[in-house]
N, C-alpha and C positions, 0 to 999 in steps of 0.2 A: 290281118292286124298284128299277128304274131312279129311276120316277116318285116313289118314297121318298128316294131320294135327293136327288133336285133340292129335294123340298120340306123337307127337311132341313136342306138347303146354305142356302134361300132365307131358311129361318126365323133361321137363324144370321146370314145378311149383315144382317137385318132388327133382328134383337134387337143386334148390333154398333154401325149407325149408331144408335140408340137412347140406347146408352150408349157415345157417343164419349169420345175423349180431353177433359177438360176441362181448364181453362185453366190449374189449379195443375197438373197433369202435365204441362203440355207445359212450362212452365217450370221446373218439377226437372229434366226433360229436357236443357232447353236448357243449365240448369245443369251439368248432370254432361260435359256435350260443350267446354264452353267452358275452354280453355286455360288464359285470362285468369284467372277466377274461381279455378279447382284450386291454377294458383301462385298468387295472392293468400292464399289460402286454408291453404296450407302455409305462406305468408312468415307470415301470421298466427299461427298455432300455434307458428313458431319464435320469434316477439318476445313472445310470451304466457311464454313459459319464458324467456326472459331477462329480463323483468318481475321474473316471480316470483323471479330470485334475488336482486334488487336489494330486493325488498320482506322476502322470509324470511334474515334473516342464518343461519338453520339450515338449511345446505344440504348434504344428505347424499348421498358420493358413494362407492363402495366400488369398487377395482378390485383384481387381481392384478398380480404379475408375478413369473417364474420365470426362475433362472439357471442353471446346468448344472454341478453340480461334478465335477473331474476329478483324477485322480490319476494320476501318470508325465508327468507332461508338464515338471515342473520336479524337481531330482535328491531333494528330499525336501516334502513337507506336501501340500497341498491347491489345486489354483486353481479359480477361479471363472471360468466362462466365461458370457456373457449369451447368456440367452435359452437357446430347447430346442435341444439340440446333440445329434446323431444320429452317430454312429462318427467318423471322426477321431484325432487323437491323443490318447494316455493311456486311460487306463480310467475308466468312467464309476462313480462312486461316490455318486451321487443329484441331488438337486434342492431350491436353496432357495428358497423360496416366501416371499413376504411380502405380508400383507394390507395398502395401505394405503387410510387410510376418511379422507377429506376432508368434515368434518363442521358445519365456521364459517365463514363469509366477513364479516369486520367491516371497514368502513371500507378496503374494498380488499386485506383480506390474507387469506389463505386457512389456516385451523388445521387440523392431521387428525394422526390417530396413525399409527405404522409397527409392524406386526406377523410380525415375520418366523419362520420356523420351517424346521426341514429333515425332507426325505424319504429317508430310505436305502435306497434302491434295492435292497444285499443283502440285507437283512433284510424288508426293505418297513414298515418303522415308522419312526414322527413323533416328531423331539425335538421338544419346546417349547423356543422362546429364553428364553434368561438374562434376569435382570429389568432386565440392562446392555445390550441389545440392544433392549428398548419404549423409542418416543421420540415423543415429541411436539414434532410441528412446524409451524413459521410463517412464510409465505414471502411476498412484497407484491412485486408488481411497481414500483419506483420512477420508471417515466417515465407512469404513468396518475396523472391526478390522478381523484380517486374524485369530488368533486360533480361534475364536467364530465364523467363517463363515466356516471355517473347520469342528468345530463339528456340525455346524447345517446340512452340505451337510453331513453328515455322518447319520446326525439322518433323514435326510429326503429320504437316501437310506433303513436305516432299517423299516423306515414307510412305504414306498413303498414297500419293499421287504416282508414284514406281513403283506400285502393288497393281495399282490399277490399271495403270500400262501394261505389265505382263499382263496378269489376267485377260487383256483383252487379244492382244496382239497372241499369247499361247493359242487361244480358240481359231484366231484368224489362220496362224499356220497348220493348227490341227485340222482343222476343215481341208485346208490346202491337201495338206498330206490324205487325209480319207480318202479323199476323190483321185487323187492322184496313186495311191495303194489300190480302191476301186474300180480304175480302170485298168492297173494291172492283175489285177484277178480275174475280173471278168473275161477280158483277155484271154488268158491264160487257160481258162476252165474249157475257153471254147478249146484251144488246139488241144488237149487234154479227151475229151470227147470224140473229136474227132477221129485222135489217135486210136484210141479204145474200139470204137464203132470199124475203122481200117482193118485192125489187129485179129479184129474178131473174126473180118469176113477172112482173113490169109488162113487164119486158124481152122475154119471149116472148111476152108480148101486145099487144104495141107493136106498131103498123105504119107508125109513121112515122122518116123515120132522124133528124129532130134529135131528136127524144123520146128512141130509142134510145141515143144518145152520149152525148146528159146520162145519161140510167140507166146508162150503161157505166161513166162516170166516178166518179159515187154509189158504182157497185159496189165499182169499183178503192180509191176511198178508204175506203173501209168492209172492204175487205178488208185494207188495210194495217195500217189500226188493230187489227183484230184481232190482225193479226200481231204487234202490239208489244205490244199486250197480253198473249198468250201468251207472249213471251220473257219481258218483265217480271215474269211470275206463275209462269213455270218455275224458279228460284231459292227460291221461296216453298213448293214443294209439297213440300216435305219433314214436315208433318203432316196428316193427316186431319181436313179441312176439314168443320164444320156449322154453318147458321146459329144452335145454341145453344149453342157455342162463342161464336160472335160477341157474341150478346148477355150469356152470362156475363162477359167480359170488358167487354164497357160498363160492365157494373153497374159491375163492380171497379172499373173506370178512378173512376167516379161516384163508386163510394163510397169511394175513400181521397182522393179531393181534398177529397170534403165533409168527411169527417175530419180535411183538416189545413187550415182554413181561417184559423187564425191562429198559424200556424208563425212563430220568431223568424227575423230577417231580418238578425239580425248577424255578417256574413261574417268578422270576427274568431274567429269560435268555429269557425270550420271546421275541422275535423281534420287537414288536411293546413297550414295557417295558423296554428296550432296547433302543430303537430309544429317547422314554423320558427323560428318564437318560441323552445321550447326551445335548438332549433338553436343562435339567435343567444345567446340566455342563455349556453352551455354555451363559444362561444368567445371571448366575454369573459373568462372566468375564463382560460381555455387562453391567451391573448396575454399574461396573466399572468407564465408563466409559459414564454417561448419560448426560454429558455436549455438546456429539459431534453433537447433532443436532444444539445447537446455536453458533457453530463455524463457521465464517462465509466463512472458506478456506477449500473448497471440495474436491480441485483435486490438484496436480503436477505432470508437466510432464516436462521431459527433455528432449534436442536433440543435437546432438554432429557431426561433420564430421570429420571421421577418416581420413580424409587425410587432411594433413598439407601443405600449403604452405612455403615458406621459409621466418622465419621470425613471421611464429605465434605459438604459442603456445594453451595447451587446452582450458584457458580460451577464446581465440578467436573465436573460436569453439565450444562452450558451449553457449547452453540457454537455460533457467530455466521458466517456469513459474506457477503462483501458481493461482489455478482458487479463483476469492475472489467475494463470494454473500452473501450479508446480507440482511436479514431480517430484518427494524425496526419496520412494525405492521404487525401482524398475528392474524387470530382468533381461535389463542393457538393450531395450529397444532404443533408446535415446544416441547410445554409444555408437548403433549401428547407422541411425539414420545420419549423424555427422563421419561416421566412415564411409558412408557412401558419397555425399556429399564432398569427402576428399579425395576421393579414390575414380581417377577419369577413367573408366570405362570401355566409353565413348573412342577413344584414342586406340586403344586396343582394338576394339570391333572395328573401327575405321580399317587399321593394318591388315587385319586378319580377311574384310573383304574385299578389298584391293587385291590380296593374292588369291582369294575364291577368284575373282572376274577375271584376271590375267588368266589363272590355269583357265578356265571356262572356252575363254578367249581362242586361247593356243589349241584346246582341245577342237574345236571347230575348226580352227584353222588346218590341221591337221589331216580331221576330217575332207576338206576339201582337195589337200594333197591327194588323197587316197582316193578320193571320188574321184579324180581326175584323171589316174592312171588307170582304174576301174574303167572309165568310157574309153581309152583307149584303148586297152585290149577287150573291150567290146567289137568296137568299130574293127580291129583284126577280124574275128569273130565272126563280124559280121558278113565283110568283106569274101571270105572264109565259105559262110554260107549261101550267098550270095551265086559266088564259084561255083558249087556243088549242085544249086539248082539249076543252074541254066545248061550243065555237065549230065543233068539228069532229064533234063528236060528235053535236048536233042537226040540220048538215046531213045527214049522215050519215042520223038518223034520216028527213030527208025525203028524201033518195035523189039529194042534191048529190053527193058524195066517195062511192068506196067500201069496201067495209070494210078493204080493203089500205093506203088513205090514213088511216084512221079508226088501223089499225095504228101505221103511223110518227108521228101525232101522239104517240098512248101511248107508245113507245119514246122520242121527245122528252123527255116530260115525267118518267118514270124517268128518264132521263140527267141532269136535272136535280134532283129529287130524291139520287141516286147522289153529284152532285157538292158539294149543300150537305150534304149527310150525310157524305161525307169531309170538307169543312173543319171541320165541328164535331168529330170523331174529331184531325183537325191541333190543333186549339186545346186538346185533353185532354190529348195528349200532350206537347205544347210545357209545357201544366203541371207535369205531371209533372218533364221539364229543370228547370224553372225551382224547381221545387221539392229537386230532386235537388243543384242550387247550393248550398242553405242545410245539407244534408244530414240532409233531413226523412226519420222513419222509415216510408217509405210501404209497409215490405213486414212489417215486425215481426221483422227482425234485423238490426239495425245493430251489435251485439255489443257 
C-alpha cells in the first residue's frame, strides 16, 4: 500500500512539473498582488465614470430622503424634524419621504424633479402630494466654469489612464526580467557546484601544498559566488521555475517586439503629455476668469411647478435663488485661489516632462548602445571559449588533462555562453522600456 502511495505521489509531482505555471499566469498573478496596478486600476474606473458624465448630458441619479414629522412639540400643527427621529419630544405622527431624481446635467447645471409624499404612521397609508408640492429644479454651481472643468476631467482621465498603463506594463516586464534573471541563476548555481564538488576532489588529491592553496583559494572564491548567487535568486523564488517557462517567455519577449517594429515615436501623443496639454488648455481659460473666487454669488438654483392653477401663470410658479456669501476678512485664502487660477502651472510641468521623457528616452537608448557592444565582446568570449574546450578536449582525448580538467574547461565555456545569453535577454528587455516610452500596446490592453 505504502509503495502505491509513493508512486502516486511521484506520478502527480511528475504530471505537475509537466504542466507548470506558464507565463501568462504568473503574470495575472503578479498582477492581482501588485498594489500599484489595483489603485491604478480603481483611479481608472473612477475617471471612466466622470467621462461618461461629461460626455452623456442624461445623467440619471435617484435618491431618497426622509423627515420625521412630530406633533406636541409646538402648542398647535405639525413640525418637521430631519431625518429618522426615534422617541424624543412630541409624538410621532409619520414620515415625509421625497423622491428626488436628478436626471440632466447641461452646461454645468444640474435639472432633476422633487417628489415628495407622506407616510402616516397611524394608519400606516401614503398620501400623494399636491400637484403644488412636484417641482422641477435647476441648480449650477457659479464658481465652475464648465469648458475648463471639462478639460480638466479629460486630462485627469489621460493621467490616470498613463498611470495605468505603466503600472501594468512595469509588472509585465518585471515578470519578464524575473524569469529571465531566474534562469540565469539557476544556471549558474549549477556550474558554481560543480566547480566546487571538481575542486574538492583535485584538493584531496593534491600532494603538493602550493597546488593545494591555489585549489583552496579557487575553492573559497567559487564558494562565495555561489553564495551571492543564492541570496540574489532567493528574492526570485517566489514562482515555480522551468526551463519551459523560460523559453515561452523568450518566444513572447520575441514576438511582441517583432510585432511592434514600426511603432510611432512621437512622444507628444503620450498619454500622460497629453493629459498636460489639457491641463494647460484648461488654465488658460480659468486666468480668465480669476476674479470668481471674490465673487460673493456661488450658486443658483431654480424651482418651478409644472402644473398650473387656474389663474396663475409661470412667474407664480417660479423661484429663483442666488446663494450670496461674502467674505470681508480672510487670511488671503481668496488672493491665493485667484493666483492660482492665474498662474499656468500646467505650462511649466508640461516643459519640465517633455525633458524627464527625452533624457528617459536617450537614457535607454544609450543603454542599448552599451548592451550591444557588451554581446559583442561576449560572442569574442565566447568564441574564445569555445577554442579552449575542444583544445582541451583532444588533449584530454590523448591522456594530457584529465577528465576533472576536461570538466572545468566545459564549465567555462557554459559560463560563457550563460553570460552572452543574458545580455541578449538585457537587450529584449531594455526594448521593451524603450518601447514602453512611446506607450506601445505590447500586452493588448492599453484600454
Amino acid at each position: 500500500m505504502k509503495k502505491l502511495i509513493v508512486l502516486v505521489i511521484t506520478l502527480l509531482v511528475g504530471i505537475l512539473s509537466i504542466f507548470g505555471m506558464t507565463f501568462e499566469e504568473l503574470y495575472e498573478q503578479n498582477l492581482e498582488k501588485s498594489s500599484a496596478y489595483t489603485q491604478a486600476e480603481l483611479n481608472l474606473r473612477g475617471a471612466q465614470l466622470e467621462m461618461n458624465k461629461i460626455d452623456k448630458f442624461f445623467v440619471p441619479y435617484l435618491g431618497i430622503s426622509v423627515d420625521t414629522m412630530k406633533t406636541g412639540i409646538i402648542p398647535a400643527g405639525t413640525t418637521t424634524v430631519s431625518g429618522l427621529v426615534f422617541g424624543g419630544e412630541g409624538d410621532l405622527e409619520g414620515y415625509e419621504i421625497s423622491l428626488d431624481v436628478n436626471f440632466l446635467e447641461v452646461w454645468g447645471a444640474q435639472v432633476g424633479v422633487s417628489f415628495p409624499f407622506t407616510l402616516n404612521t397611524d394608519e400606516w397609508t401614503i398620501e400623494s402630494p399636491e400637484a403644488s408640492e412636484i417641482a422641477i429644479s435647476l441648480s449650477r454651481d457659479l464658481t465652475i466654469i464648465d469648458r475648463a472643468e471639462r478639460l480638466k476631467t479629460e486630462s485627469s482621465y489621460y493621467d490616470v489612464l498613463s498611470k495605468y498603463y505603466t503600472a501594468q506594463t512595469n509588472e509585465l516586464i518585471t515578470t519578464i526580467e524575473d524569469i529571465f534573471t531566474r534562469h540565469y541563476n539557476e544556471e549558474m548555481i549549477q556550474t558554481y557546484q560543480d566547480e566546487i564538488e571538481i575542486l574538492n576532489q583535485q584538493y584531496n588529491l593534491s600532494t603538493y601544498e602550493d597546488e593545494k592553496e591555489n585549489l583552496e583559494k579557487q575553492i573559497l572564491t567559487a564558494q562565495k559566488n555561489l553564495e551571492t548567487l543564492r541570496s540574489n535568486n532567493a528574492p526570485l523564488e517566489y514562482f515555480e521555475y522551468t526551463d519551459e517557462l523560460y523559453n515561452q517567455t523568450k518566444e513572447t519577449v520575441e514576438r511582441i517586439i517583432n510585432e511592434n517594429q514600426n511603432y510611432p515615436t512621437n512622444i507628444e501623443e503620450r498619454l500622460d503629455l497629453k493629459s498636460l496639454q489639457l491641463q494647460e488648455e484648461a488654465s488658460e481659460i480659468e486666468s480668465n476668469f480669476w476674479f470668481i473666487p471674490y465673487l460673493p454669488f456661488n450658486k443658483i438654483s431654480m424651482s418651478m411647478n409644472p402644473f398650473f392653477e387656474e389663474g396663475e401663470n409661470l412667474i407664480d410658479n417660479l423661484s429663483i435663488s442666488v446663494g450670496f456669501q461674502l467674505a470681508i476678512l480672510d487670511k488671503g485664502e481668496r488672493k491665493l485661489a485667484s493666483d492660482t487660477m492665474k498662474t499656468n502651472v500646467a505650462a511649466l510641468t508640461y516643459d519640465e516632462s517633455m525633458l524627464e521623457v527625452e533624457n528617459a528616452i536617450k537614457s535607454l537608448e544609450t543603454t542599448r548602445k552599451t548592451l550591444n557592444y557588451d554581446f559583442r565582446v561576449n560572442q569574442i568570449d565566447l568564441e574564445n571559449a569555445i577554442e579552449d574546450y575542444n583544445r582541451s578536449k583532444e588533449l584530454n582525448d590523448q591522456g594530457y588533462i584529465t577528465d576533472e580538467e576536461l570538466k572545468l574547461s566545459e564549465i567555462t565555456l557554459n559560463r560563457a555562453q550563460l553570460t552572452s545569453e543574458k545580455t541578449e535577454n538585457d537587450i529584449l528587455t531594455n526594448e521593451l522600456r524603450i518601447m514602453q516610452q512611446y506607450y506601445v500596446d505590447i500586452w493588448g490592453d492599453i484600454n
